[in-house]
GUROMI-69755 format. One line per 8 residues: number of its first residue (from 0); for each residue x, z, y of N, C-alpha, C. Coordinates in pm, whole numbers, always signed. Example, Ala and Ser with C-alpha at 12.3 -4.5 7.8 and 13.67 -1.06 7.14 Angstrom:
REM residues 2
0> +1319,+780,-569,+1230,+780,-450,+1320,+780,-330; +1285,+708,-225,+1367,+714,-106,+1290,+787,+3 .
***
This chain:
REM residues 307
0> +16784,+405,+2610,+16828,+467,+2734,+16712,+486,+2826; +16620,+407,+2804,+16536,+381,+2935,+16429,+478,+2830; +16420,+529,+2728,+16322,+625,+2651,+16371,+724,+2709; +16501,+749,+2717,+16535,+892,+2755,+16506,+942,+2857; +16542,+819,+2958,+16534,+858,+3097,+16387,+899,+3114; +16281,+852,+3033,+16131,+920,+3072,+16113,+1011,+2965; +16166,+1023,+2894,+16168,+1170,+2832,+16200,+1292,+2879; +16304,+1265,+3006,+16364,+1357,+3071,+16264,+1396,+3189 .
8> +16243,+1290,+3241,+16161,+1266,+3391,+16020,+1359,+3328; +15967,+1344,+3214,+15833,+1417,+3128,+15863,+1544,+3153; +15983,+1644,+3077,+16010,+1732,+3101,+15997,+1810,+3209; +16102,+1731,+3297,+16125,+1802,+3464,+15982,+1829,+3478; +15917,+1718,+3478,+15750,+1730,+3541,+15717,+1839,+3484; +15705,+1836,+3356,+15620,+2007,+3262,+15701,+2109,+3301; +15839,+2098,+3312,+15903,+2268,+3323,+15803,+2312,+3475; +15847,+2193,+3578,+15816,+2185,+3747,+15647,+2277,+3694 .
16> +15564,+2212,+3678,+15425,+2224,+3634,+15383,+2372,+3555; +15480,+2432,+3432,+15495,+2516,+3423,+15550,+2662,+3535; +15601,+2607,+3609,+15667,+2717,+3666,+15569,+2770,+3823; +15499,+2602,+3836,+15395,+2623,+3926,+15285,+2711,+3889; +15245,+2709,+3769,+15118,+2798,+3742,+15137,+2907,+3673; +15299,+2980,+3645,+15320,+3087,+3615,+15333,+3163,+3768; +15376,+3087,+3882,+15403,+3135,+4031,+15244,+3178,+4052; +15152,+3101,+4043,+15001,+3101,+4075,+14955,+3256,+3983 .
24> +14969,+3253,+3882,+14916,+3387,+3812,+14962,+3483,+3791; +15138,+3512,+3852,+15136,+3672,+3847,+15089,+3678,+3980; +15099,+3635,+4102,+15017,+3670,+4221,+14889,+3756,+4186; +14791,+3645,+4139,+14696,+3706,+4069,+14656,+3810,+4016; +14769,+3823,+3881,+14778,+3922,+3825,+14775,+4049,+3899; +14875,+4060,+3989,+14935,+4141,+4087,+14819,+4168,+4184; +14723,+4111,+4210,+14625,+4141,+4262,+14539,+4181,+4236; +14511,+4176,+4078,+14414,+4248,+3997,+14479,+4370,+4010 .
32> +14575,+4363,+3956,+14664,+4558,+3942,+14658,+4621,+4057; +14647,+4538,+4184,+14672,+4613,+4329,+14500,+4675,+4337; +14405,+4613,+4324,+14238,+4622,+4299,+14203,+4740,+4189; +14276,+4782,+4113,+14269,+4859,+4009,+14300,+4995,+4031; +14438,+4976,+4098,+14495,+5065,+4109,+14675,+5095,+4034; +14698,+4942,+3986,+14798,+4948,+3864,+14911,+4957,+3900; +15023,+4947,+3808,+15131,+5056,+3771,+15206,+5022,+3882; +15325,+5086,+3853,+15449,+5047,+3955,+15512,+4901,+3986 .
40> +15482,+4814,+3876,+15536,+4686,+3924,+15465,+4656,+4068; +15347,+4617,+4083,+15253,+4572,+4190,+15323,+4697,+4249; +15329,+4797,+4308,+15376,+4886,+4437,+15430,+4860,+4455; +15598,+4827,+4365,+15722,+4755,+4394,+15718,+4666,+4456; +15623,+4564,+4390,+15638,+4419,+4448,+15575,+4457,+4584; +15483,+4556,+4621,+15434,+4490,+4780,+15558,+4588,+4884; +15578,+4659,+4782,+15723,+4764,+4902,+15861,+4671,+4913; +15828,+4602,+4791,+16019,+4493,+4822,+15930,+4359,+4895 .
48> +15782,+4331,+4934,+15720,+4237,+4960,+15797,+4164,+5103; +15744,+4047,+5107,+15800,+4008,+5252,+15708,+4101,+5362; +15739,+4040,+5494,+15637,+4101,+5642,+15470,+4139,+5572; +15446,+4010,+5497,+15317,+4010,+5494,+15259,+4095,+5392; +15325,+4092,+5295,+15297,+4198,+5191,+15302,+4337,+5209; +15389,+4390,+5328,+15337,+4530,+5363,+15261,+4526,+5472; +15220,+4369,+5504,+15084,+4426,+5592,+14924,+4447,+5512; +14947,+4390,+5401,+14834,+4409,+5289,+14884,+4535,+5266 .
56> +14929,+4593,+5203,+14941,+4752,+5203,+14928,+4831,+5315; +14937,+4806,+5434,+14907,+4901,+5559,+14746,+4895,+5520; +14689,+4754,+5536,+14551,+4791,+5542,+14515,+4810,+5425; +14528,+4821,+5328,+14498,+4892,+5220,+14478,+5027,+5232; +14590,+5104,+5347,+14622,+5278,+5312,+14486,+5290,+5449; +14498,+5182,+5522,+14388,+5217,+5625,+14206,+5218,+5553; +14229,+5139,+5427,+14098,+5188,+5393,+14041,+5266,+5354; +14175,+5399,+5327,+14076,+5460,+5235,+14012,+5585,+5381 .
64> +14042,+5583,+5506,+13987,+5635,+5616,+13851,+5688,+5656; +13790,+5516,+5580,+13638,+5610,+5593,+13615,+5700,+5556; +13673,+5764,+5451,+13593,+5867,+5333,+13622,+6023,+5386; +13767,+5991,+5497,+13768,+6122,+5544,+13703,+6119,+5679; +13659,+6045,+5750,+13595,+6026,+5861,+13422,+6061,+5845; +13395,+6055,+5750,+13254,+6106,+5642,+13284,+6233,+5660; +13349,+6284,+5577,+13363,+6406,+5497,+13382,+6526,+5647; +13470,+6440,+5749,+13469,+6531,+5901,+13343,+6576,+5981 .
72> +13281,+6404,+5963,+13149,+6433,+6016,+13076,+6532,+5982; +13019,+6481,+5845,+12935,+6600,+5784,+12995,+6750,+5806; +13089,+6766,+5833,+13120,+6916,+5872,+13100,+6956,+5981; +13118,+6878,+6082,+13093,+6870,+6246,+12957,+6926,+6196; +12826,+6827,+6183,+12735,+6855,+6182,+12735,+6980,+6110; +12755,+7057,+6036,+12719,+7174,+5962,+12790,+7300,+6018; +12865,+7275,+6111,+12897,+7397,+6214,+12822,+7348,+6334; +12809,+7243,+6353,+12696,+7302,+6485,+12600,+7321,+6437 .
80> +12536,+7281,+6316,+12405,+7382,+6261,+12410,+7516,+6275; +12549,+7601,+6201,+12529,+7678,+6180,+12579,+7803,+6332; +12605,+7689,+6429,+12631,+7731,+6595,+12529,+7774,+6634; +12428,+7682,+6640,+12283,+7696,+6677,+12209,+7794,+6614; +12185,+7799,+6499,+12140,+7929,+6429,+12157,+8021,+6489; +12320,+8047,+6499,+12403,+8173,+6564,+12350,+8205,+6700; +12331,+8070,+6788,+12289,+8091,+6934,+12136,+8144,+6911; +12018,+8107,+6821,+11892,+8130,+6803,+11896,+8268,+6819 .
88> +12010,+8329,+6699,+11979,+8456,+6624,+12016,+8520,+6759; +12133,+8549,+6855,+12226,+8618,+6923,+12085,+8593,+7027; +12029,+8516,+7117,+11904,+8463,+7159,+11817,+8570,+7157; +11719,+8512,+7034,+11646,+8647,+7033,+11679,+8780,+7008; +11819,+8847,+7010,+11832,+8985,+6953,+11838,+9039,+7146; +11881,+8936,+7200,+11891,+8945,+7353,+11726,+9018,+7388; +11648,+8912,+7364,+11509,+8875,+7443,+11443,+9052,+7334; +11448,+9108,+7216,+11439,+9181,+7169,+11526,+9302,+7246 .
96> +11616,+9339,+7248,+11663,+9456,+7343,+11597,+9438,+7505; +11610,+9306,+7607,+11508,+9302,+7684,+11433,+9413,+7658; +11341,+9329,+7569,+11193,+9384,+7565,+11228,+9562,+7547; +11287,+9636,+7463,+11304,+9768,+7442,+11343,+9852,+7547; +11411,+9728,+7699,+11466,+9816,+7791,+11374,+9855,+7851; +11281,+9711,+7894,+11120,+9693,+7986,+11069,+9822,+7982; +11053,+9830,+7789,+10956,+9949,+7732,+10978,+10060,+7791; +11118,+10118,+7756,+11184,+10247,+7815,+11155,+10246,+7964 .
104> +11161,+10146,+8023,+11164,+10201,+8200,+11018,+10202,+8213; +10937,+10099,+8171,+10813,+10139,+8191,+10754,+10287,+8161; +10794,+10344,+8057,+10739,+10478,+7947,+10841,+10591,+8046; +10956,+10577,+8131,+10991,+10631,+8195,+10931,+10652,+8355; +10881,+10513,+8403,+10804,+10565,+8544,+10670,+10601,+8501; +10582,+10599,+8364,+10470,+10660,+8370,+10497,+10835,+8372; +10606,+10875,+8305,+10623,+10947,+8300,+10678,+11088,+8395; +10755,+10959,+8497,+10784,+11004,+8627,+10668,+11003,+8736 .
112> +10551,+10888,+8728,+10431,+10903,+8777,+10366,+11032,+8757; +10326,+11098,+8597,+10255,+11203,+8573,+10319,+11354,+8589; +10463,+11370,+8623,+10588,+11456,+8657,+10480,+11495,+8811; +10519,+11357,+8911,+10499,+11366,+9031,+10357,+11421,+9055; +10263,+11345,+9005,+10130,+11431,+8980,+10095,+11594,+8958; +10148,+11590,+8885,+10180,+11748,+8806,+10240,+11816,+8933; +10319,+11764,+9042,+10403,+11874,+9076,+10320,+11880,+9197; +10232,+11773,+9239,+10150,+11773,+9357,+10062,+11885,+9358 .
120> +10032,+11841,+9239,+9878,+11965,+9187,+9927,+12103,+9207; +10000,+12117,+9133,+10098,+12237,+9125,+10123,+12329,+9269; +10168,+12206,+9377,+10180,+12269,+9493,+10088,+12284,+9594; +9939,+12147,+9553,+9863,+12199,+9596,+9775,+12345,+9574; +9804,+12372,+9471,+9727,+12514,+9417,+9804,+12630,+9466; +9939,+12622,+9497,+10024,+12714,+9523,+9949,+12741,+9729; +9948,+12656,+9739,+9942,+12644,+9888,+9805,+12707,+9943; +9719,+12656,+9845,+9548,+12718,+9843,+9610,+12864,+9774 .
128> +9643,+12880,+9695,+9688,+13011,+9704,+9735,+13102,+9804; +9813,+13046,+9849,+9873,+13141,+9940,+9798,+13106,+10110; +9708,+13053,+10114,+9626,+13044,+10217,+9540,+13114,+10283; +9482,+13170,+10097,+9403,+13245,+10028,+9444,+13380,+10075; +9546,+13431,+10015,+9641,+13514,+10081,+9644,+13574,+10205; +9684,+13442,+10257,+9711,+13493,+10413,+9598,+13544,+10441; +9476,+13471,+10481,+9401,+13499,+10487,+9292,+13630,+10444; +9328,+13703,+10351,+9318,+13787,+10311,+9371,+13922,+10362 .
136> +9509,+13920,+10376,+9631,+13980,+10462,+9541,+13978,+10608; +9529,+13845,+10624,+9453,+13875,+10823,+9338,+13966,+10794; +9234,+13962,+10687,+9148,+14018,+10731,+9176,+14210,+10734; +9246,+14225,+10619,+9311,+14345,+10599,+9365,+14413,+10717; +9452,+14367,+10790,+9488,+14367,+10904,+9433,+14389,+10997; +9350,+14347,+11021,+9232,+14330,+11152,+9148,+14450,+11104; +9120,+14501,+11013,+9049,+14614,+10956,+9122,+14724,+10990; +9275,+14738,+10963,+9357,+14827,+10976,+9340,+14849,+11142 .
144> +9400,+14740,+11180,+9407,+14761,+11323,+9274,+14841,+11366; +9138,+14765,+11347,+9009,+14803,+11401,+9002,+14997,+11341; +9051,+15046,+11255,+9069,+15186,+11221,+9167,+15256,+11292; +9281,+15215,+11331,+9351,+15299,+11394,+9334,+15324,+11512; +9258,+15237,+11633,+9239,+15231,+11722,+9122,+15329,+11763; +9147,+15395,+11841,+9049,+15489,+11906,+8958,+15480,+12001; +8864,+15344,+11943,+8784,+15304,+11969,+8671,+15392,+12114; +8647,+15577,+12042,+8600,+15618,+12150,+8677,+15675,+12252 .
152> +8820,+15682,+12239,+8890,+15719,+12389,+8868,+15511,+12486; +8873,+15416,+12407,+8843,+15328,+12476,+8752,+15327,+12545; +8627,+15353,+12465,+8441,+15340,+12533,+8479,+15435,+12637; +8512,+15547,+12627,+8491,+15649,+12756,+8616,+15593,+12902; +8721,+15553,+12846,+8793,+15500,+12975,+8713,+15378,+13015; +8691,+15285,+12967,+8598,+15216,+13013,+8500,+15223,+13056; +8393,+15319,+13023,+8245,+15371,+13113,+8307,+15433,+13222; +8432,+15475,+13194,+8434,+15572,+13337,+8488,+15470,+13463 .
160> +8570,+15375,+13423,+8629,+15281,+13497,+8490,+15160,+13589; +8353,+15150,+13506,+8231,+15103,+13502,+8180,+15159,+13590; +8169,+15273,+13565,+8120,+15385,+13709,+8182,+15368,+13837; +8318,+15373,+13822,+8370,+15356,+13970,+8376,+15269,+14012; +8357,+15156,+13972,+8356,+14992,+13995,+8233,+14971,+14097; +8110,+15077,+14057,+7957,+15073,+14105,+7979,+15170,+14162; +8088,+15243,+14238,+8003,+15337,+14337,+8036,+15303,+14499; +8029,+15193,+14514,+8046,+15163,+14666,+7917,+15186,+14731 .
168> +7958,+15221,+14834,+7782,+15276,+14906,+7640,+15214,+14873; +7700,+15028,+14911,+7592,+14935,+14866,+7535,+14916,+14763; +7574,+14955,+14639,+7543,+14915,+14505,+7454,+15093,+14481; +7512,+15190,+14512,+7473,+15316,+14515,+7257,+15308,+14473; +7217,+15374,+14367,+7117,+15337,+14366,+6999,+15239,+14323; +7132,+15085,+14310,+7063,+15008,+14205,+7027,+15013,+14064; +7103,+15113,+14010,+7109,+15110,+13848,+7150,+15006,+13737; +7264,+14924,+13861,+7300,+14803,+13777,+7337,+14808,+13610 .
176> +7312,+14730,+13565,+7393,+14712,+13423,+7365,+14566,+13413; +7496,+14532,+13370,+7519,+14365,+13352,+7386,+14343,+13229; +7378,+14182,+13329,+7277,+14111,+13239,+7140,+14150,+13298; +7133,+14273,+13409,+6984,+14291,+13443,+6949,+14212,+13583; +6835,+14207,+13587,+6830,+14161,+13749,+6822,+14204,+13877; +6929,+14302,+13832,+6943,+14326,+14030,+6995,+14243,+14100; +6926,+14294,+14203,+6957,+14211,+14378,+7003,+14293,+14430; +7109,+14200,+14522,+7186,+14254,+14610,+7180,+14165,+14734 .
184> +7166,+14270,+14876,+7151,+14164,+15001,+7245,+14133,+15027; +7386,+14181,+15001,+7502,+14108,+15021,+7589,+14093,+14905; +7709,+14071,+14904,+7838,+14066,+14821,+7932,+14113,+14852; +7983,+14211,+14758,+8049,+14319,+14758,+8221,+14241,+14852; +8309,+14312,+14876,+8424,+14219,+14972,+8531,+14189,+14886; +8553,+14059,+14897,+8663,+14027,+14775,+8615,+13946,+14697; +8521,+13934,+14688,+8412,+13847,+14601,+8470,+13756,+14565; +8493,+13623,+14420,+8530,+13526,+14462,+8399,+13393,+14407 .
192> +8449,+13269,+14509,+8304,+13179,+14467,+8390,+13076,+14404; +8327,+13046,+14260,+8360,+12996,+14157,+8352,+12832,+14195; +8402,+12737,+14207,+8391,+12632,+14260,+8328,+12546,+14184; +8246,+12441,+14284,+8158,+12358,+14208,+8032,+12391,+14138; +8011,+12527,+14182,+7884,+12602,+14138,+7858,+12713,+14240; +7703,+12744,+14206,+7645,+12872,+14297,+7625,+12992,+14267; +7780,+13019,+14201,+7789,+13147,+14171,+7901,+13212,+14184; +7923,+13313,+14217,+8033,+13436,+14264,+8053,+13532,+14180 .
200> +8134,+13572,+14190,+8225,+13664,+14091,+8289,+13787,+14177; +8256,+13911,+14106,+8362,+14021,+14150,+8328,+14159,+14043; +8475,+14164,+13998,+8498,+14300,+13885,+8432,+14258,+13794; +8443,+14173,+13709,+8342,+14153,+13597,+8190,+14083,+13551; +8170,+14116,+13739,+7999,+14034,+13734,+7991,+13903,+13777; +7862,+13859,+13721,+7820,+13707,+13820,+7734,+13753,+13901; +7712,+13667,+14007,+7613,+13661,+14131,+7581,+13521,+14140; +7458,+13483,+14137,+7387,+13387,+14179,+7256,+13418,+14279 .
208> +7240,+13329,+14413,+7152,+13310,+14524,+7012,+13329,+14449; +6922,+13358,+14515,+6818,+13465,+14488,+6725,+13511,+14599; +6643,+13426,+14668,+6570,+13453,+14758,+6654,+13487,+14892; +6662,+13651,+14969,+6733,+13638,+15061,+6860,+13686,+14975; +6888,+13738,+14880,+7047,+13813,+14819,+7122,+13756,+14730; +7117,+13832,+14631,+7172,+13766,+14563,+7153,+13881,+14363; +7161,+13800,+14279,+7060,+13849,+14177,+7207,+13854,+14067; +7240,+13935,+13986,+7333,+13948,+13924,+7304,+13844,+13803 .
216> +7350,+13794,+13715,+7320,+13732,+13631,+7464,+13722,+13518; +7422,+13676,+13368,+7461,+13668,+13286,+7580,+13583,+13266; +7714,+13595,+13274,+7857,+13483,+13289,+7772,+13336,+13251; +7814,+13295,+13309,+7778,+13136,+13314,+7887,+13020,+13235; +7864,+13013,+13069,+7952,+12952,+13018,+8039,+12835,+13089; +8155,+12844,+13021,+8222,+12706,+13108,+8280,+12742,+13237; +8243,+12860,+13337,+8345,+12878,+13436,+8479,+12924,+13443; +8562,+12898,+13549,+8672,+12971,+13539,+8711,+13072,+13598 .
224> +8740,+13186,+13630,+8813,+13301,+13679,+8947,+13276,+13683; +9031,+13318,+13859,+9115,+13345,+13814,+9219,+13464,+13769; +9143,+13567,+13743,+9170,+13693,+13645,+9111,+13759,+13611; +9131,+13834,+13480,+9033,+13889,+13372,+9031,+14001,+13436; +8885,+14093,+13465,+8855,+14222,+13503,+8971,+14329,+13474; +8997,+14406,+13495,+9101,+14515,+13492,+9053,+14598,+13341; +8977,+14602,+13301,+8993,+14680,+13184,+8888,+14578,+13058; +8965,+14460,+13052,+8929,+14306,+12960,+9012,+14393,+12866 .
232> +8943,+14373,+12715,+9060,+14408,+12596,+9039,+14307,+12492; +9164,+14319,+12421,+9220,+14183,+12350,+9128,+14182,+12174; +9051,+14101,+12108,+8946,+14086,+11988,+8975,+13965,+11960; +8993,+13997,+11818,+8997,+13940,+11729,+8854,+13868,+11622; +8882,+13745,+11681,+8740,+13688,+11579,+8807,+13598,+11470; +8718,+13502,+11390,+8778,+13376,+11269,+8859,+13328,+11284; +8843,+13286,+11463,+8935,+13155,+11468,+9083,+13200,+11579; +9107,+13314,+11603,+9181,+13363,+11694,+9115,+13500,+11773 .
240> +9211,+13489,+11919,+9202,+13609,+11974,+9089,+13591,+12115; +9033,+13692,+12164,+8983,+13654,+12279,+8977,+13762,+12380; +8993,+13732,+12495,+8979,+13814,+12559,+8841,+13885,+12605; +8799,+14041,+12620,+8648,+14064,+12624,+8625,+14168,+12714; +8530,+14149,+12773,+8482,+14284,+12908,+8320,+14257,+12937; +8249,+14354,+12927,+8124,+14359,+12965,+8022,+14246,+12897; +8036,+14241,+12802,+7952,+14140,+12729,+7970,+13992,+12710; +8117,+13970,+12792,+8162,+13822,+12763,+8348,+13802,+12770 .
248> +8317,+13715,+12672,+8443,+13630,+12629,+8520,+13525,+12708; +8644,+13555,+12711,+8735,+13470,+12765,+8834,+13398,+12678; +8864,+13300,+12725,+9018,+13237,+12686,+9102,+13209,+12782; +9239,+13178,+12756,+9326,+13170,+12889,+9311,+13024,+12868; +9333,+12923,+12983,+9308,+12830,+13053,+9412,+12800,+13120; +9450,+12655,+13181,+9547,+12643,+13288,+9461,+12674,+13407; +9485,+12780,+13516,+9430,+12833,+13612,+9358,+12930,+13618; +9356,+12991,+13523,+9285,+13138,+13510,+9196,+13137,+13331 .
256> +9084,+13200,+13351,+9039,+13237,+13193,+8889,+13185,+13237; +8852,+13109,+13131,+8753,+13047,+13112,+8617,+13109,+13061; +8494,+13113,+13118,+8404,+13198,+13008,+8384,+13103,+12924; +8357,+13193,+12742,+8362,+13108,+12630,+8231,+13143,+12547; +8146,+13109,+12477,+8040,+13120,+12400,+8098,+13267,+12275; +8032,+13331,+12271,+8067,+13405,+12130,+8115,+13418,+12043; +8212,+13434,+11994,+8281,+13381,+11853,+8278,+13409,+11752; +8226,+13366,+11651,+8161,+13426,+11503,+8292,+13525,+11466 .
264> +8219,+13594,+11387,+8348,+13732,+11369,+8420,+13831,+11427; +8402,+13819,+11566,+8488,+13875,+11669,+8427,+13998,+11621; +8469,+14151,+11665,+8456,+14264,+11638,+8444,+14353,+11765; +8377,+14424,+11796,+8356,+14480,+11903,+8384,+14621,+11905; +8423,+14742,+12006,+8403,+14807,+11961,+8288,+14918,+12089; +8233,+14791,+12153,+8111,+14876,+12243,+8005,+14731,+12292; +7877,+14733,+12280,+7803,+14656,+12401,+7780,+14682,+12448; +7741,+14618,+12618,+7686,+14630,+12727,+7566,+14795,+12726 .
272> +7534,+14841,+12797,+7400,+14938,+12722,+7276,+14860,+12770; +7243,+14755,+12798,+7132,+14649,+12819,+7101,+14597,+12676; +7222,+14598,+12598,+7172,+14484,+12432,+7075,+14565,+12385; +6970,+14516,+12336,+6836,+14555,+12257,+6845,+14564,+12096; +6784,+14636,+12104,+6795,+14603,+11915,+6723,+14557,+11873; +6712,+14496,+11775,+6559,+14334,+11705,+6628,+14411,+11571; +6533,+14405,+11471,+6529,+14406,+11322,+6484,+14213,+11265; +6581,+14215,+11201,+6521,+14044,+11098,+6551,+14094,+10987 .
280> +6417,+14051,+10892,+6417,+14058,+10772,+6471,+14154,+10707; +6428,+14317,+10743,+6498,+14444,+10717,+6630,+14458,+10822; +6657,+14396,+10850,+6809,+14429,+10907,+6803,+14480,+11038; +6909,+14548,+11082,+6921,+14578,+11252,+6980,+14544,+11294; +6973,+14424,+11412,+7102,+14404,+11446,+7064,+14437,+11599; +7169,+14428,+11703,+7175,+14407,+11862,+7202,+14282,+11938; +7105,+14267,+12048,+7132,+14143,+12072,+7138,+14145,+12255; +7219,+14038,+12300,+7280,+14052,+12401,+7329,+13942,+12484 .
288> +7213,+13896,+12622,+7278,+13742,+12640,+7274,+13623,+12555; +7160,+13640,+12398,+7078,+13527,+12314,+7216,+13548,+12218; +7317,+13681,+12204,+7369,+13685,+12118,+7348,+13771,+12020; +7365,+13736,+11867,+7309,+13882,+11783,+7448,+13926,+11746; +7471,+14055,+11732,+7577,+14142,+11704,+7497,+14248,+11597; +7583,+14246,+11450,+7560,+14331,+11342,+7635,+14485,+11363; +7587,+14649,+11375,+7662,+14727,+11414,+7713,+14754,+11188; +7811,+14802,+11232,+7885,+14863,+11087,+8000,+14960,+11123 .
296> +8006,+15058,+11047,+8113,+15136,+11032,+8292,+15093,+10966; +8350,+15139,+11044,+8479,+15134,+11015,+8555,+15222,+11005; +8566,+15274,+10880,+8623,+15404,+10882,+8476,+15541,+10928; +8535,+15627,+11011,+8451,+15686,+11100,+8398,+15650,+11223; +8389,+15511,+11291,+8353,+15432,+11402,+8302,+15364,+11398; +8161,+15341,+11471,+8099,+15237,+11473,+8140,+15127,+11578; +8150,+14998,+11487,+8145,+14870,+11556,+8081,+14751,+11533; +8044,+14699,+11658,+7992,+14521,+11598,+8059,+14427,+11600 .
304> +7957,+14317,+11521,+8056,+14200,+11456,+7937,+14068,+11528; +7957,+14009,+11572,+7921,+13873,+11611,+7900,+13797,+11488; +7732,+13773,+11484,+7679,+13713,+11378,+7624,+13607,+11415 .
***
């Protein structure tokens, strides 16, 4: 009896002992298959598992995370590579049209520079042209005019107007002609005295003091008159018009007409009968008051020209 009873008690112990280390190695087992990858038993067992056994399977499914967290990255990076490229390329195609616009506007204001040039020139030549012209036209003109004019019905109303100017009793006898030196013991009435100087004026002449009279003399540049002799006629020289009587030139003035120096070109169509004639270097000219006057024909009329 007492064999049995530890025959029995042996048993219990080995089945107990057995059943302990079959509990110990399908775990195991089951853990190798879960590490592997193995069949459906191990899935089963961790899906029918207690709490804890599907928390070993949560983090299990959480591991396999990295591999897509890799696989994202590396793509991240390979579109912003290929961003940047894009920004490089789009970049310089910018800084390249830039540059082609620069070109064009530059190649456009040289071009508008040498336009403007061109049109300066252009109008400067037009302008010298037609300056040219005019000028040409005036002289034409002044020629015309100097031909139509009847130069000797002028000379003779004027000598005759010259004559009567000189026949007052007193003058009777001198043989005046402007520019010579007669004396006179008095001054004719009406006379006028040119201010700020010692000389008098009447019909055309000067008078300057002279022992006891008074001595006719040559217009005295720079004075003023205040009116041009009664038979003054209107000449044309280079620079304009002037007014002319008895061997001298006027201009109008504020306060009357000014005597003026000679004016190159002016055209005459009588001098004084005092101007002399001098020859230079073959030539003839007349001279009058330290002025030389060239005679030439115009048409059928002779006239001089202030040289």
């Amino acid at each position: 009896m007492k064999y049995l009873a530890k025959l029995t008690f042996k048993r219990i112990v080995a089945a107990c002992a057995v059943t302990l280390l079959v509990g110990m190695v399908v775990p195991a087992d089951q853990a190798e298959a879960q590490r592997r990858g193995g069949g459906g038993g191990a899935r089963a067992a961790r899906s029918s598992g207690s709490f804890g056994g599907a928390s070993r399977g949560s983090v299990r499914y959480s591991g396999g995370s990295p591999s897509r967290s890799v696989g994202s990255y590396q793509g991240n990076r390979q579109q912003g590579r290929t961003d940047r490229v894009e920004s490089r390329q789009g970049t310089q195609q910018s800084r390249q049209e830039t540059r082609g616009n620069l070109d064009e506007e530059q190649t456009e204001s040289i071009e508008a520079r040498q336009e403007n040039r061109t049109d300066r020139t252009d109008i400067r030549q037009e302008q010298g042209t037609e300056r040219q012209a005019n000028r040409q036209d005036f002289r034409e003109d002044r020629l015309d005019e100097l031909e139509d004019f009847d130069w000797q019905d002028r000379w003779d109303d004027w000598d005759d107007d010259w004559d009567d100017d000189w026949d007052f009793p007193f003058l009777q006898g001198i043989g005046y002609a402007a520019g010579t030196a007669a004396i006179l013991s008095v001054l004719p009435s009406g006379y006028y005295t040119i201010p700020s100087t010692n000389y008098y004026y009447y019909g055309g002449a000067y008078f300057q003091p002279s022992g006891s009279g008074y001595a006719v003399v040559p217009a005295p540049t720079g004075v003023v008159i205040p009116t041009l002799p009664t038979d003054a006629i209107i000449v044309k020289a280079d620079d304009g018009e002037y007014s002319y009587y008895g061997g001298t030139f006027y201009i109008q003035v504020s306060g009357g007409y000014r005597v003026t120096a000679a004016p190159r070109g002016a055209i005459l169509p009588y001098l004084p009968d005092s101007a002399k004639v001098i020859t230079v270097s073959g030539t003839q000219y007349y001279e009058y008051n330290n002025v030389r006057y060239q005679p030439y024909h115009s048409g059928d009329k002779l006239v001089y020209v202030v040289v």
